[in-house]
OpenMM code with the backbone's topology and positions (N, CA, C; nanometers):
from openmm import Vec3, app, unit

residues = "UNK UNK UNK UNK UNK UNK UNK UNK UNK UNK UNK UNK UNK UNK UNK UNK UNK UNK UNK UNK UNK UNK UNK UNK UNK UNK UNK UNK UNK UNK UNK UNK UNK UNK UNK UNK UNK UNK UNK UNK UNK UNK UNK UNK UNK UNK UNK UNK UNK UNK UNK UNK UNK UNK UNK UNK UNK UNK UNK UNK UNK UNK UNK UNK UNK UNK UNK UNK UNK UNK UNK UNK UNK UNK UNK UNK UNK UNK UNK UNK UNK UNK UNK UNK UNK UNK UNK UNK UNK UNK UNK UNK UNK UNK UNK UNK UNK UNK UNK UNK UNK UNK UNK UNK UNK UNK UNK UNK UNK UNK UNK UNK UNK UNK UNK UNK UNK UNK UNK UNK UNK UNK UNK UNK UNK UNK UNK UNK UNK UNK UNK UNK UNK UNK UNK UNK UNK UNK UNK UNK UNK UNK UNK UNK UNK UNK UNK UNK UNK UNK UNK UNK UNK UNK UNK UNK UNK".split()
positions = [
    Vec3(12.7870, 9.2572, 9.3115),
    Vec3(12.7154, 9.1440, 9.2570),
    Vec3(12.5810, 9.1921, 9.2009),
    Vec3(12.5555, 9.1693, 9.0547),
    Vec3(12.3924, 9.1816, 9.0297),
    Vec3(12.3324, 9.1179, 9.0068),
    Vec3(12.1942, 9.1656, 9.0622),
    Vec3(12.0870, 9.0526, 9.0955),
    Vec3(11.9726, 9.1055, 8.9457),
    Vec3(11.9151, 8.9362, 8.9311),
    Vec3(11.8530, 8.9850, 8.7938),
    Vec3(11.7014, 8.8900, 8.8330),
    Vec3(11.6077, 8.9825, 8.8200),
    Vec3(11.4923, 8.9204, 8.8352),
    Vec3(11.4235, 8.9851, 8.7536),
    Vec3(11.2687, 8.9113, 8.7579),
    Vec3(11.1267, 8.9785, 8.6752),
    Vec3(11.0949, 9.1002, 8.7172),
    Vec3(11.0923, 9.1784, 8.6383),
    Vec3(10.9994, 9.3624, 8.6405),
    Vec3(10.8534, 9.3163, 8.7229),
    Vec3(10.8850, 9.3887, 8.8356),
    Vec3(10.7381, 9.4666, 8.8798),
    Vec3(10.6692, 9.5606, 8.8789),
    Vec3(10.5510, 9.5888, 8.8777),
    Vec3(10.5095, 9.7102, 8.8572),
    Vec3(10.5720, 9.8079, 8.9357),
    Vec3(10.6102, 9.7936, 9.0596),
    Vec3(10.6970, 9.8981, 9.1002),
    Vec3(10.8045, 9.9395, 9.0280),
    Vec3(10.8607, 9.8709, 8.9341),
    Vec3(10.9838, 9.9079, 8.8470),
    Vec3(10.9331, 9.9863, 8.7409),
    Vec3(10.8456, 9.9679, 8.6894),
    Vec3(10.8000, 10.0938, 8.5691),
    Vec3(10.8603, 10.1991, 8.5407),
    Vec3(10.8218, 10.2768, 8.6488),
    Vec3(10.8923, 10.4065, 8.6412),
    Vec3(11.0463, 10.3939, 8.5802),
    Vec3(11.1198, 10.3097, 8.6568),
    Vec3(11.2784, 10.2891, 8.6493),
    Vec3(11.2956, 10.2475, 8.5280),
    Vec3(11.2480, 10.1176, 8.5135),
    Vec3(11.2283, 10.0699, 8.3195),
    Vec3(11.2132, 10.1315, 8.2481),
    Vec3(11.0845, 10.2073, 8.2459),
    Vec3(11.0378, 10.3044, 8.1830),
    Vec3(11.1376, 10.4302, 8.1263),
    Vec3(11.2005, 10.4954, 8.2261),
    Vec3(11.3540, 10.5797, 8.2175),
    Vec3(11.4223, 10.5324, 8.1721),
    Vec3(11.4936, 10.4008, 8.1329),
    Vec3(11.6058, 10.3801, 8.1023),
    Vec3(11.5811, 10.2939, 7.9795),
    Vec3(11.4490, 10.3123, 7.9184),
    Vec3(11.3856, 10.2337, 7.7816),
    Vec3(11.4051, 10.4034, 7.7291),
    Vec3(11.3582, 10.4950, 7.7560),
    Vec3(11.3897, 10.6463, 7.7313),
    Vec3(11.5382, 10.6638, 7.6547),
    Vec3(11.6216, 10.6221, 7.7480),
    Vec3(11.7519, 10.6287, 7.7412),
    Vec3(11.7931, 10.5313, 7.6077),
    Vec3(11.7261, 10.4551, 7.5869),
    Vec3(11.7942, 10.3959, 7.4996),
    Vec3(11.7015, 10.4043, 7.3530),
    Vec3(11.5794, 10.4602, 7.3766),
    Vec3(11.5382, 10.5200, 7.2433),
    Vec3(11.6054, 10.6512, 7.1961),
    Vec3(11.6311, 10.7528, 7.2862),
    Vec3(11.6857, 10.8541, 7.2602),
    Vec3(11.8684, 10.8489, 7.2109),
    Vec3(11.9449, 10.6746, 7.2643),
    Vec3(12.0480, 10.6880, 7.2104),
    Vec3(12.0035, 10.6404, 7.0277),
    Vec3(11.9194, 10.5678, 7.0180),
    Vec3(11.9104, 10.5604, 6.8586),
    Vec3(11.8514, 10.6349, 6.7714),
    Vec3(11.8150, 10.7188, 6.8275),
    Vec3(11.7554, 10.8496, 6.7779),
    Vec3(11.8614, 10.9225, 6.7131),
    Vec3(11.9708, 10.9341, 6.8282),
    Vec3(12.1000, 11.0233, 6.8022),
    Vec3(12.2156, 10.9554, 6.6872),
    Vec3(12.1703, 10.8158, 6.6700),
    Vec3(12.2211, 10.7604, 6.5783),
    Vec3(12.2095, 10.7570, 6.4711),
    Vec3(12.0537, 10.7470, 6.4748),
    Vec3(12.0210, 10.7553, 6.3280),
    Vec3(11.9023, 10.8307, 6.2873),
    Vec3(11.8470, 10.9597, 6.3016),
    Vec3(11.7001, 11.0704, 6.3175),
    Vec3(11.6506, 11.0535, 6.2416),
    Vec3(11.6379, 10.9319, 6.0910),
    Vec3(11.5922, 10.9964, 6.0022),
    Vec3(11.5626, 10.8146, 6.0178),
    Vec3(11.6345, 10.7097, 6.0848),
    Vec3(11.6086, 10.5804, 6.0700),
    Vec3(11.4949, 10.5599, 6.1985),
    Vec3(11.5220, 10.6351, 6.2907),
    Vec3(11.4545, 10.5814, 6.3964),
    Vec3(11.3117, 10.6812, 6.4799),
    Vec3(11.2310, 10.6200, 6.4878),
    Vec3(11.0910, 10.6746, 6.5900),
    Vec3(11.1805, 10.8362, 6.6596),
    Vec3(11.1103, 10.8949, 6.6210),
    Vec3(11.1548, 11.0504, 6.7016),
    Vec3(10.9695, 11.0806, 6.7818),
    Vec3(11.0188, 11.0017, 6.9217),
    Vec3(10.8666, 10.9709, 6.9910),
    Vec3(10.9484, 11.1295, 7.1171),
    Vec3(10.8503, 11.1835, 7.1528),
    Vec3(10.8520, 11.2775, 7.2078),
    Vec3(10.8586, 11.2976, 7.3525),
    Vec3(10.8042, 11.1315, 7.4160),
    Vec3(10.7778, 11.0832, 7.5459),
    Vec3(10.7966, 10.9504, 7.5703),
    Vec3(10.9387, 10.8708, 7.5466),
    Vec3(10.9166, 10.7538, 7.5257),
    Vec3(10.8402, 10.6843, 7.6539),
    Vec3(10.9099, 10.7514, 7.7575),
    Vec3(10.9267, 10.7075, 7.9373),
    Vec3(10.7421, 10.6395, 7.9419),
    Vec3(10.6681, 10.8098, 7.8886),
    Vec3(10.5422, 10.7509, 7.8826),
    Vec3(10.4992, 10.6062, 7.8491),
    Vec3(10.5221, 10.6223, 7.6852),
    Vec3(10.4577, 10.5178, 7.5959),
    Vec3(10.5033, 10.3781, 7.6891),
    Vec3(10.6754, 10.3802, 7.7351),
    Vec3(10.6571, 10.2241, 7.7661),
    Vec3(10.6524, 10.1880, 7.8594),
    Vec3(10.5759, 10.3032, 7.9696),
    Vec3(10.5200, 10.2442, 8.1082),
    Vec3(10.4266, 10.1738, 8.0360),
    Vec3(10.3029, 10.2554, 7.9418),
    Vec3(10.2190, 10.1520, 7.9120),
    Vec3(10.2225, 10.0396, 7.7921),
    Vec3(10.3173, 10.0526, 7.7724),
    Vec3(10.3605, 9.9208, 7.6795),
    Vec3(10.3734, 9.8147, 7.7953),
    Vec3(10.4961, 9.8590, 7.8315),
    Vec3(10.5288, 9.7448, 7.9656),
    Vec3(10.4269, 9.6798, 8.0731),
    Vec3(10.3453, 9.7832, 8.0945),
    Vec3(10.2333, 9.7070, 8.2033),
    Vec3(10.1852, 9.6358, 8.1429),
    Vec3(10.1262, 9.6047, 8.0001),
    Vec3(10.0407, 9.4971, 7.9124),
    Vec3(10.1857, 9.4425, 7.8794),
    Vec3(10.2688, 9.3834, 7.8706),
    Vec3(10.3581, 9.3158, 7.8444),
    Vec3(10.3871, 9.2156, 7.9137),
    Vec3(10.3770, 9.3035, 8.0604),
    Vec3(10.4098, 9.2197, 8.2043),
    Vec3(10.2885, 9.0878, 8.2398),
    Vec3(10.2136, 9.0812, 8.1409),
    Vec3(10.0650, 9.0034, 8.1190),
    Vec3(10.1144, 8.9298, 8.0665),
    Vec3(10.1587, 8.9194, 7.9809),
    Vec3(10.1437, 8.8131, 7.8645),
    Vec3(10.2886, 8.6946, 7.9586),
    Vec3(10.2358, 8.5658, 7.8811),
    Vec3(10.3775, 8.4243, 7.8740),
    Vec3(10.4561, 8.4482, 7.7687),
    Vec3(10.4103, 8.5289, 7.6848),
    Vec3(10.5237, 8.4857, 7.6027),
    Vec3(10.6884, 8.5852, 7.6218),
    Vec3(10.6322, 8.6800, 7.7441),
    Vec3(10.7238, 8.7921, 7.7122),
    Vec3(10.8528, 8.7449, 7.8267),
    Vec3(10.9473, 8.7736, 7.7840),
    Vec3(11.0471, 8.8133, 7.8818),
    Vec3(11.0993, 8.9202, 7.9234),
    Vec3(11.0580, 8.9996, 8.0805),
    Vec3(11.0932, 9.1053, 8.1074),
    Vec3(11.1833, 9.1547, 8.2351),
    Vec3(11.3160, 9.1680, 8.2394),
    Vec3(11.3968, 9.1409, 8.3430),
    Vec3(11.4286, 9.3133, 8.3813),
    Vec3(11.4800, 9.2796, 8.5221),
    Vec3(11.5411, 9.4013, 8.5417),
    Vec3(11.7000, 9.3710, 8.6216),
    Vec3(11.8152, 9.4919, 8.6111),
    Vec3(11.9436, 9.4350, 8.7001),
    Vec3(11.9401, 9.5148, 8.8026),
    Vec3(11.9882, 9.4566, 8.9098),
    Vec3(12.0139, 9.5219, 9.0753),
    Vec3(12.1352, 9.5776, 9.0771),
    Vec3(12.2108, 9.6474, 9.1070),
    Vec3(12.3217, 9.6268, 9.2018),
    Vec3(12.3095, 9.6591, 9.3553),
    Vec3(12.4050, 9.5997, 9.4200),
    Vec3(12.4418, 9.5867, 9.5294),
    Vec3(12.3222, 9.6347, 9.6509),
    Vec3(12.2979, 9.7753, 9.5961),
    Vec3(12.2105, 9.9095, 9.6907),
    Vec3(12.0565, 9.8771, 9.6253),
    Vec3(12.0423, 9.7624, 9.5231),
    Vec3(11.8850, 9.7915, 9.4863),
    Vec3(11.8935, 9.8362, 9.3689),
    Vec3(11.9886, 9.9258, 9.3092),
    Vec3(11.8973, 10.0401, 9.2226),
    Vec3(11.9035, 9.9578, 9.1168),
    Vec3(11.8485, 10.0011, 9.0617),
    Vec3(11.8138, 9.9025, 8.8771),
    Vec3(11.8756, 10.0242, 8.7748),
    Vec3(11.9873, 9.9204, 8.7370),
    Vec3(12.0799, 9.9413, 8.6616),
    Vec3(12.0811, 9.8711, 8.5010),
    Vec3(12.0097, 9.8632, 8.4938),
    Vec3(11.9916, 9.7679, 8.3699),
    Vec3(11.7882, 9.6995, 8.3583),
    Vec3(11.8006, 9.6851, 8.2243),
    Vec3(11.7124, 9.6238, 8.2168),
    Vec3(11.7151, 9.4897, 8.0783),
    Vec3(11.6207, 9.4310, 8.0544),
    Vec3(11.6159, 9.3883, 7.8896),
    Vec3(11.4184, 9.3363, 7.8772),
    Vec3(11.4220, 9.3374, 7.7614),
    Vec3(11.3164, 9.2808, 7.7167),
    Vec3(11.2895, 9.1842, 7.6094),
    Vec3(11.2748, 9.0860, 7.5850),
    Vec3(11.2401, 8.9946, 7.4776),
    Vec3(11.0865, 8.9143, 7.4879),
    Vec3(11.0554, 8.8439, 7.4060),
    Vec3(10.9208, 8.7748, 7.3536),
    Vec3(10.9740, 8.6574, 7.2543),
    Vec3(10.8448, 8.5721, 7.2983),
    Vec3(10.8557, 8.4739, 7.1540),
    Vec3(10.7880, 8.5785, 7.0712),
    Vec3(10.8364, 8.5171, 6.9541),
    Vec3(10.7447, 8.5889, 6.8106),
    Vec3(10.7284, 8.4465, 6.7230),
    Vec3(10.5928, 8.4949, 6.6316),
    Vec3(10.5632, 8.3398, 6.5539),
    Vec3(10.6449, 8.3293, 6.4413),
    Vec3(10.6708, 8.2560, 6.3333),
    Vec3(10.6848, 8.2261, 6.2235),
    Vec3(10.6752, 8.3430, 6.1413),
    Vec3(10.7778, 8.4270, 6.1063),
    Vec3(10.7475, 8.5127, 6.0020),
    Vec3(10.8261, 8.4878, 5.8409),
    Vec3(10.7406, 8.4644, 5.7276),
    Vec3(10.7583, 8.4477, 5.6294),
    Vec3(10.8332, 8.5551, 5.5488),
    Vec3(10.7788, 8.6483, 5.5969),
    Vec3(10.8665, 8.8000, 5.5593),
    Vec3(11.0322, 8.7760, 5.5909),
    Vec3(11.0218, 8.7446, 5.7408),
    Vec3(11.1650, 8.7852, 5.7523),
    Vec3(11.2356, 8.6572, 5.7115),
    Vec3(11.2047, 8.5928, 5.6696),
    Vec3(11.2599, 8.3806, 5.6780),
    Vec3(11.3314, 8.3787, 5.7666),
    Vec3(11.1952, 8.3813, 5.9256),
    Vec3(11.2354, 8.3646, 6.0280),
    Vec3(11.1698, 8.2605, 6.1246),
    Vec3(11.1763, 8.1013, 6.1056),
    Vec3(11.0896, 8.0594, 6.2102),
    Vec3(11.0823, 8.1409, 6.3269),
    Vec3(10.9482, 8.0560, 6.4179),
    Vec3(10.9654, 8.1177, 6.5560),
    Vec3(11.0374, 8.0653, 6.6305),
    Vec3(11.0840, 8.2247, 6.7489),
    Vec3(11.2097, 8.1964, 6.8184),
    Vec3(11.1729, 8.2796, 6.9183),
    Vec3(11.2789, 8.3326, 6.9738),
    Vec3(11.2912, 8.4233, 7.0741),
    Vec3(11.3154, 8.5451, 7.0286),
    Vec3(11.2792, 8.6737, 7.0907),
    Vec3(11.3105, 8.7992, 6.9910),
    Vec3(11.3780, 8.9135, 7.0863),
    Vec3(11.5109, 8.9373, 7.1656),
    Vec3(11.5520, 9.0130, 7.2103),
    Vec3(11.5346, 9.1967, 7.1545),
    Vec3(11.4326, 9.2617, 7.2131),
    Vec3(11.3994, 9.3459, 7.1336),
    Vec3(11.4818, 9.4976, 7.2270),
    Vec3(11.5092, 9.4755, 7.3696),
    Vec3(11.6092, 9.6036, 7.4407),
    Vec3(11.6489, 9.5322, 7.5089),
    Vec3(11.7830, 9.5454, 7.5246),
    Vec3(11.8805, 9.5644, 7.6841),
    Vec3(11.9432, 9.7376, 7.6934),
    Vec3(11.9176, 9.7142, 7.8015),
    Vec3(11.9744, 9.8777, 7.8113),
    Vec3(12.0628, 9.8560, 7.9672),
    Vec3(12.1757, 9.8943, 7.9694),
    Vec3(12.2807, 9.9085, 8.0659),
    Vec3(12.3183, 10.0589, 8.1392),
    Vec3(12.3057, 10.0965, 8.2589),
    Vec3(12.3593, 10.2418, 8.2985),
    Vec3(12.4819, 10.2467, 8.2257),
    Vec3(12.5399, 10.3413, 8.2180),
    Vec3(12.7108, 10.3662, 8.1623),
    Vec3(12.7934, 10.3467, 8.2753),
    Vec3(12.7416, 10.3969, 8.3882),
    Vec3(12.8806, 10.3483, 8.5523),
    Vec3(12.8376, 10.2477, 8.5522),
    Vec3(12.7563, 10.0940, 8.5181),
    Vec3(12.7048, 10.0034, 8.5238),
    Vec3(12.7181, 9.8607, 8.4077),
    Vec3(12.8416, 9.9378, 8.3064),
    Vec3(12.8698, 9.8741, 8.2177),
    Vec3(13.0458, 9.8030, 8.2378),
    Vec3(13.0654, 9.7592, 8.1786),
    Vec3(13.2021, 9.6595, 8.2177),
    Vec3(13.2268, 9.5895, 8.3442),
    Vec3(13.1018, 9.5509, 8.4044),
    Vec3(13.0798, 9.5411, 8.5259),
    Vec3(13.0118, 9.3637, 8.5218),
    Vec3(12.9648, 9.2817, 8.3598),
    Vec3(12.9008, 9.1421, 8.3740),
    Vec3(12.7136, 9.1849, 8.3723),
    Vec3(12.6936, 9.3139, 8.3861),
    Vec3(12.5408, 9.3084, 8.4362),
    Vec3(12.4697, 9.2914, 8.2985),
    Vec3(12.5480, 9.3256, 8.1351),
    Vec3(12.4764, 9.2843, 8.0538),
    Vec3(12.4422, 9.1627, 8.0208),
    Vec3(12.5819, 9.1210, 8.0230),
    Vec3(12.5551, 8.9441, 8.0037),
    Vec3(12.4907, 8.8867, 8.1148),
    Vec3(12.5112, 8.9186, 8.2458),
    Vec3(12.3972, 8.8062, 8.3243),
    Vec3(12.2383, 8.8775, 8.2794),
    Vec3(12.2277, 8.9887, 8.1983),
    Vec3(12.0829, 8.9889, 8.1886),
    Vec3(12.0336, 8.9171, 8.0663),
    Vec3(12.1587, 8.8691, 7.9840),
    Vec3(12.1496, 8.7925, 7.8327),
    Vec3(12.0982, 8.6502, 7.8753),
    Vec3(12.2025, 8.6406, 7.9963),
    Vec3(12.1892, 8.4955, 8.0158),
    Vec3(12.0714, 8.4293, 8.1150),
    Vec3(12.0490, 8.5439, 8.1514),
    Vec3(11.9251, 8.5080, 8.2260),
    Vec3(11.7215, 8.5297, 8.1183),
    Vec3(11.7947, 8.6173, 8.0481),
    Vec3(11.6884, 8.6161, 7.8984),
    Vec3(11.6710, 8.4705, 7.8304),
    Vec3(11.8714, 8.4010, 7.8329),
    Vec3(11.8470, 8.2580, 7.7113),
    Vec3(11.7739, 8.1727, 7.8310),
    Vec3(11.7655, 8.1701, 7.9700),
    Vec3(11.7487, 8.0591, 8.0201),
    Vec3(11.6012, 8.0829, 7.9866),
    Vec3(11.5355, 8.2119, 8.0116),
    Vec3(11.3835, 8.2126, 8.0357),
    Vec3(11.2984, 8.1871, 7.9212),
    Vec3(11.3823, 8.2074, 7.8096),
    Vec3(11.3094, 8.2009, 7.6761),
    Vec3(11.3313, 8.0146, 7.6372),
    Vec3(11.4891, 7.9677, 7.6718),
    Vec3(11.4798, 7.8263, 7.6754),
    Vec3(11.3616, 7.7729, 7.7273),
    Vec3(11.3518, 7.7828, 7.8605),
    Vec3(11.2084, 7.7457, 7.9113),
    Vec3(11.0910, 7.8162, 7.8472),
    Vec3(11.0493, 7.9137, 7.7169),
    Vec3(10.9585, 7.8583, 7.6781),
    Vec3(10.9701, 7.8166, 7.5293),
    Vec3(11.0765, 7.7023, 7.5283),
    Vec3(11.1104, 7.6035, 7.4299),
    Vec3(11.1208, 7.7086, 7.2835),
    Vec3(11.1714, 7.8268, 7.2944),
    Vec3(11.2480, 7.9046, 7.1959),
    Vec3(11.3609, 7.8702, 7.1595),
    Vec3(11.3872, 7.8139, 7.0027),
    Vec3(11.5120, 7.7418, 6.9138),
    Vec3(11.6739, 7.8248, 6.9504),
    Vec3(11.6020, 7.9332, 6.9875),
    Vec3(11.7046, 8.0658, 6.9170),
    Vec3(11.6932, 8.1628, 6.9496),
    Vec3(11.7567, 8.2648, 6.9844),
    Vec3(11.7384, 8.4391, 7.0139),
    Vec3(11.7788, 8.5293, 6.9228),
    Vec3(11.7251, 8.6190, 6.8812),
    Vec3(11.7174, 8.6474, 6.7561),
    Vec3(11.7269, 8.7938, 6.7987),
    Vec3(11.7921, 8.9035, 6.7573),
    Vec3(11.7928, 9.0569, 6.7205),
    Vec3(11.8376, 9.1195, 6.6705),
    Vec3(11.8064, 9.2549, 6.6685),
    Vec3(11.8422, 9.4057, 6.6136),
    Vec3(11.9409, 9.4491, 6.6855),
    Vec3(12.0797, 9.5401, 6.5913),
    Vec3(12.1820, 9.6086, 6.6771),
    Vec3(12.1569, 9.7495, 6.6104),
    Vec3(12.1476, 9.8272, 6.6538),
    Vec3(12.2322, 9.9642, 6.5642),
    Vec3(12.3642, 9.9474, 6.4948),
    Vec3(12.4300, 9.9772, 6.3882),
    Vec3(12.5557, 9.9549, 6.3611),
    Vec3(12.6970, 10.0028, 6.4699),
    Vec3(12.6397, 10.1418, 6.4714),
    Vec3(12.7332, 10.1963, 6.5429),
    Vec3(12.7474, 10.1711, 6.6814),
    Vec3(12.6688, 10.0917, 6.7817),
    Vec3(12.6710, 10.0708, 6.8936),
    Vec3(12.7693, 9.9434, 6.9064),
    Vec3(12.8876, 9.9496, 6.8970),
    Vec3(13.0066, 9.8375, 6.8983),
    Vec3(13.0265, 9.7778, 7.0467),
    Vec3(12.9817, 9.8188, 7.1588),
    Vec3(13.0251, 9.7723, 7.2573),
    Vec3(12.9336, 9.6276, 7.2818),
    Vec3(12.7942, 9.7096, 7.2563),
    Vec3(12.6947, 9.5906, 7.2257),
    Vec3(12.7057, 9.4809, 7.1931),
    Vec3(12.7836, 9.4952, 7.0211),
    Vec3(12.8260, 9.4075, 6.9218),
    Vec3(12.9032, 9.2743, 7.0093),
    Vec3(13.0333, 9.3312, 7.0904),
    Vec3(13.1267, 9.2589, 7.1498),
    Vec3(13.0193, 9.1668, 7.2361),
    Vec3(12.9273, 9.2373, 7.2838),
    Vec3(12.8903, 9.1592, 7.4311),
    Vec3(12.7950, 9.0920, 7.3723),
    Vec3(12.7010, 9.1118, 7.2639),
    Vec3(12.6172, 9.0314, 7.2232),
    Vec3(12.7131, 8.9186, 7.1547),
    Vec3(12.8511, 8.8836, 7.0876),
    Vec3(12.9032, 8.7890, 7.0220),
    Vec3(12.9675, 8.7167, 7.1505),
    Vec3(13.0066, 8.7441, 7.2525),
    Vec3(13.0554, 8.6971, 7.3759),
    Vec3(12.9382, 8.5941, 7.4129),
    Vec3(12.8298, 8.6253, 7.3785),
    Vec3(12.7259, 8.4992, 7.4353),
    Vec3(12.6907, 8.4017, 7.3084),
    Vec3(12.7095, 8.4432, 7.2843),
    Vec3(12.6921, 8.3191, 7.1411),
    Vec3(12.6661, 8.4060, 7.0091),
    Vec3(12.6232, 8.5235, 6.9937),
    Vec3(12.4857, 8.6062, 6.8944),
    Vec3(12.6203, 8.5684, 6.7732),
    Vec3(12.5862, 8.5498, 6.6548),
    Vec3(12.6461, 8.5685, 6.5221),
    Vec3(12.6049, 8.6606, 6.4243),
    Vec3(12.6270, 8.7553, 6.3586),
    Vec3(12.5876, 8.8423, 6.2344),
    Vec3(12.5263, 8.7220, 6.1271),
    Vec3(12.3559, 8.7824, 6.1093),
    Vec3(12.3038, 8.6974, 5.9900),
    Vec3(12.2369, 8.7771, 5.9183),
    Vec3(12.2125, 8.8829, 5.9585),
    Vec3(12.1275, 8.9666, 5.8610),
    Vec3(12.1542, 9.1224, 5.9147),
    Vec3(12.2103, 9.1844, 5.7851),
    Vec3(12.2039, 9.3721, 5.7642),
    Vec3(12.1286, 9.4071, 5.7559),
    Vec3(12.0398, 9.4926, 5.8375),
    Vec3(11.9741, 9.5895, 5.7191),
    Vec3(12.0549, 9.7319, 5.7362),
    Vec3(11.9611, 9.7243, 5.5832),
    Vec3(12.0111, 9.8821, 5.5170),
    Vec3(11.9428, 9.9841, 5.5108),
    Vec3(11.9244, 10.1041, 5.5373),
    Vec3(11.7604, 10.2164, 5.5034),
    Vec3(11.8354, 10.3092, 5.4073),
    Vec3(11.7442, 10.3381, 5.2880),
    Vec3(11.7782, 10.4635, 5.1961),
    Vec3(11.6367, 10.5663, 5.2050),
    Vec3(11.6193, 10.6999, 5.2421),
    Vec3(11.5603, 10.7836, 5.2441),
    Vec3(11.4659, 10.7693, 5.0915),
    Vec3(11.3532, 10.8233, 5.0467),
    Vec3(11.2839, 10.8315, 4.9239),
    Vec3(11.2346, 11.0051, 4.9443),
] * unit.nanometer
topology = app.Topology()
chain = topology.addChain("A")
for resn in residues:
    res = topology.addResidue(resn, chain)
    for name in ("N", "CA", "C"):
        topology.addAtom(name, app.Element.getBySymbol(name[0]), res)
C-alpha cells in the first residue's frame, strides 16, 4: 500500500535524488533539448526548500510499505500566460517513480492526490510537459484524465 503525503525537509535529500534521476533521464533523451546541469541533486534541494514555502506549490512524496520514498511529484499554480494561451491553472512540472516501484498504482495515487490538492486551490485544470519518448508516462498520464493539446517541437540553429 502507498502512502502519499507533503515533503518534509527531512525528505530533501530523497527528493532531491530522485529529481536527479529524472533530469538525467531527459538528458539521455534529448542532450541537445534539455539542461545538461552537472549537480541536479544539489540545485533542487535548494529549489525545493523555497518551494516547500510557498501556497501555491504542490509538493508530495510516495511511501511504500517500509517508509522508503519511492516516488515523488511536484506541481504549482502558475498565472495567466499570454504566451502560452494558457489561463491560470495548475502546472504539473515532475513525477518521478522508482522503476521496482512502477506498475504498482504509486504514480497515479501521486496524480490523484496532486488533482485533489491543486482542486483545493481552486485550479480549473492540470496542465503539463511529457518527453515524447517516455510512453509509459503517456499511458498513465491519459488514465487520469490528461489529453494531448499541445507539441512542441525544438530545431537546433
Amino acid at each position: 500500500m502507498t502512502r502519499v503525503r507533503p515533503i518534509t525537509r527531512d525528505d530533501l535529500e530523497a527528493v532531491s535524488a530522485l529529481a536527479g534521476k529524472l533530469v538525467r533521464q531527459h538528458m539521455a533523451f534529448d542532450a541537445e533539448r534539455f539542461l545538461q546541469l552537472p549537480n541536479p541533486e544539489a540545485g533542487y534541494a535548494r529549489y525545493f526548500a523555497g518551494e516547500m514555502k510557498s501556497d501555491d506549490v504542490v509538493l508530495l512524496v510516495a511511501e511504500s510499505e517500509d517508509a522508503a520514498i519511492v516516488g515523488y511529484a511536484y506541481a504549482r499554480m502558475e498565472p495567466r500566460s499570454y504566451n502560452e494561451l494558457l489561463d491560470a491553472c495548475g502546472k504539473l512540472h515532475d513525477i518521478w517513480v522508482e522503476p521496482a516501484a512502477r506498475g504498482k498504482g504509486v504514480g497515479e495515487a501521486l496524480l490523484r492526490e496532486v488533482f485533489a490538492r491543486l482542486r483545493a486551490k481552486r485550479a480549473p485544470r492540470v496542465v503539463l510537459l511529457t518527453a515524447v519518448q517516455n510512453e509509459s508516462a503517456h499511458r498513465l498520464f491519459q488514465r487520469v484524465g490528461f489529453r494531448t493539446t499541445m507539441l512542441e517541437m525544438t530545431s537546433e540553429l
